[in-house]
Residue, then its C-alpha position, 0 to 999 in steps of 0.5 A: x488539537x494534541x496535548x502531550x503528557x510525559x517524555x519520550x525521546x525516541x524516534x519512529x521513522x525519524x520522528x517522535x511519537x508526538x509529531x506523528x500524532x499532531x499530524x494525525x488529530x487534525x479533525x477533532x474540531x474543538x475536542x482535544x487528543x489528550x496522549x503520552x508521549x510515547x503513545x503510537x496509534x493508528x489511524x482507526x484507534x484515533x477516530x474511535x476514541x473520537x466516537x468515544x470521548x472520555x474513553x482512556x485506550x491503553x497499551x498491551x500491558x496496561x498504560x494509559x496511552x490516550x484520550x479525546x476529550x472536551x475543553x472542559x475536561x482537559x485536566x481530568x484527562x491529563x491525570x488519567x493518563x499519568x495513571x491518576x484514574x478519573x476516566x474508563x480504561x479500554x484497550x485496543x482490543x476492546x476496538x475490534x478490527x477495522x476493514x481498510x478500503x484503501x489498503x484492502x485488507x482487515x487491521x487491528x488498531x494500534x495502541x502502542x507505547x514506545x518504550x514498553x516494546x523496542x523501536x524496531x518492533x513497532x516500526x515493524x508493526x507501524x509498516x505492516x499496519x499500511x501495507x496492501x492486503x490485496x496484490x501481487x506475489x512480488x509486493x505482498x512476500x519479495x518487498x516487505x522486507x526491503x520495502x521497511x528498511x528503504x522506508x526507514x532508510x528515507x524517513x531517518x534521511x528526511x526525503x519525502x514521499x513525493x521524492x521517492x515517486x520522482x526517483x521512481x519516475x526516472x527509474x521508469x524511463x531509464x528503464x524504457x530506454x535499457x529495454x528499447x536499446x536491447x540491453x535487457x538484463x540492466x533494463x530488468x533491474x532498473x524496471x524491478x528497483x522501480x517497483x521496489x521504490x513504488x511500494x516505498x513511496x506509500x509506505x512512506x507516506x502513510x507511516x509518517x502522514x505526510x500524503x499530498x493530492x500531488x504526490x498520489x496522483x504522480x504516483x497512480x499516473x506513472x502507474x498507469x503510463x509505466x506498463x504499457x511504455x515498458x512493453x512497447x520497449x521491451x518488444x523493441x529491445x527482444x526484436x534486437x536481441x532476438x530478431x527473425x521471431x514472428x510472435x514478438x510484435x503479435x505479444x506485444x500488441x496483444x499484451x497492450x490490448x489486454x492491459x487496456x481492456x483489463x483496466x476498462x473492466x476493473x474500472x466498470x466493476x468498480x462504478x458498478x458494484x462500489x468496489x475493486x473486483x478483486x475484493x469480492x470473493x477469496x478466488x478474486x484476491x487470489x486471482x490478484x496475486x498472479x494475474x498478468x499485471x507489471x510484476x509478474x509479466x516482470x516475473x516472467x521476463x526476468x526468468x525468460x532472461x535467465x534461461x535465455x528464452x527471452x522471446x519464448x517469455x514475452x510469448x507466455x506474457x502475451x498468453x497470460x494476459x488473454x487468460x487473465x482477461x478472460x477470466x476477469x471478464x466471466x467474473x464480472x459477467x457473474x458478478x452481474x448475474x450474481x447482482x440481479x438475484x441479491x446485492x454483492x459485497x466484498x468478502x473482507x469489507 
């Protein structure tokens, strides 16, 4: 349950700071998150003030922003957080870093007061706090940028996440079909603006908590389809533009086969050791930056397009792949052996 103390009229991603921390304290059971109004705070600084009732957390500069507490001290919290005293003041740093399984990466919890720092500020620092620690060099340095206005854009629109994932979807077979068809250069900027908008989508949903069972499985089932649909068209598409290239159904097959094998292996790791491969050493979320995945075979082509080597490109694709998979193979195979003489762990967990 969420009580609100003070005023706070500005939005963030089109909501006030209250509504997004109602959709926030939803497993609290009888105890109560006593909070200002304009208090924005993470996920992880909401379940440690759980573990520490009574414990006021505060923003940078010193202002009582919230509390959990129990019925019976609902009052007493309420005048803390008006500055009235009466409870244990901590600020966020007194939390720590938290390490996030899902977004792969370590976080400091967020206590923020909007007001004491500008809306577009804390939007930033909101955004940042759910982006991917671990991925490719398209989604960690091209689309943040693009990824917080559109996700702004979406939210101050009112289209939700599940939207943004079905605009994606068509955007996937538009796509397809531009590169089955041969025309190359429209099925190129259809497939990148659909990447864009699957950074979007989960962004969207984690700033504004609004995840549904549904929409996260749209999203990771059109993940999974997507690639492989993609470079079965696109073999299509090079064999119109470019026919009499002996090398381009071999790519393709062998970009096919490696995707399969290269998912089998990430999955097995993970039932494995409890864990995505690419979280064990540094090397491996390097490795994740450029291994031969949807956007940076997409990386390749665009650049083959460029230069007019379209078919030489998807030949490097291919070449790629083999090198990507066998390198995730020796690394599960070490991992293995690694195993056998001590448990591993990964290296941000």
């Amino acid at each position: 349950m969420l009580t609100i103390v003070g005023e706070c009229d500005q939005q963030l991603f089109g909501m006030k700071p209250a509504e997004r921390l109602g959709r926030q304290c939803g497993n609290l059971g009888e105890r109560q998150l006593i909070a200002h109004a304009s208090a924005v705070l993470s996920d992880d600084t909401i379940a440690w003030l759980a573990d520490h009732c009574g414990t006021v957390v505060t923003s940078t500069k010193g202002r009582p922003l919230a509390v959990v507490v129990g019925p019976a001290e609902i009052d007493v919290a309420k005048k803390a957080i008006v500055g009235e005293g009466g409870l244990t003041l901590a600020s966020a740093d007194t939390i720590g870093s938290v390490y996030v399984r899902k977004l792969r990466r370590t976080l400091e919890p967020l206590a923020l007061s909007l007001g004491e720092q500008p809306r577009s500020t804390i939007e930033r620092k909101l955004f940042s706090s759910v982006y991917k620690g671990v991925t490719d060099v398209v989604t960690k340095y091209a689309w943040p940028e693009p990824a917080l206005w559109l996700t702004r854009g979406a939210a101050v629109l009112g289209l939700s996440p599940n939207f943004v994932t079905i605009l994606g979807l068509v955007l996937t077979f538009v796509a397809g079909w531009q590169f089955y068809v041969g025309n190359l250069v429209t099925g190129m900027a259809a497939a990148w603006l659909m990447t864009l908008l699957d950074t979007v989508d989960g962004k969207l949903a984690r700033v504004t908590i609004t995840s549904s069972a549904f929409g996260n499985r749209l999203d990771h089932g059109n993940d999974i389809i997507h690639p492989p649909l993609w470079w079965l068209c696109l073999a299509f598409g090079i064999d119109r533009v470019a026919p009499g290239n002996k090398w381009v159904w071999t790519s393709c097959w062998v970009i096919l086969a490696t995707y399969l094998i290269g998912r089998v292996l990430e999955k097995g790791f993970k039932a494995r050791f409890g864990f995505n491969p690419f979280m064990w050493k540094r090397f491996d979320s390097r490795f994740r930056m450029i291994i031969s995945r949807r956007n940076i075979i997409l990386l390749i082509m665009t650049v083959g397009l460029l230069t007019g080597g379209t078919a030489e490109a998807f030949v490097l694709c291919a070449a790629w792949s083999v090198m990507s998979v066998l390198i995730q193979a020796f690394r599960y195979l070490q991992a293995i052996g690694h195993s056998r003489r001590e448990p591993i762990r990964a290296w941000l967990g």
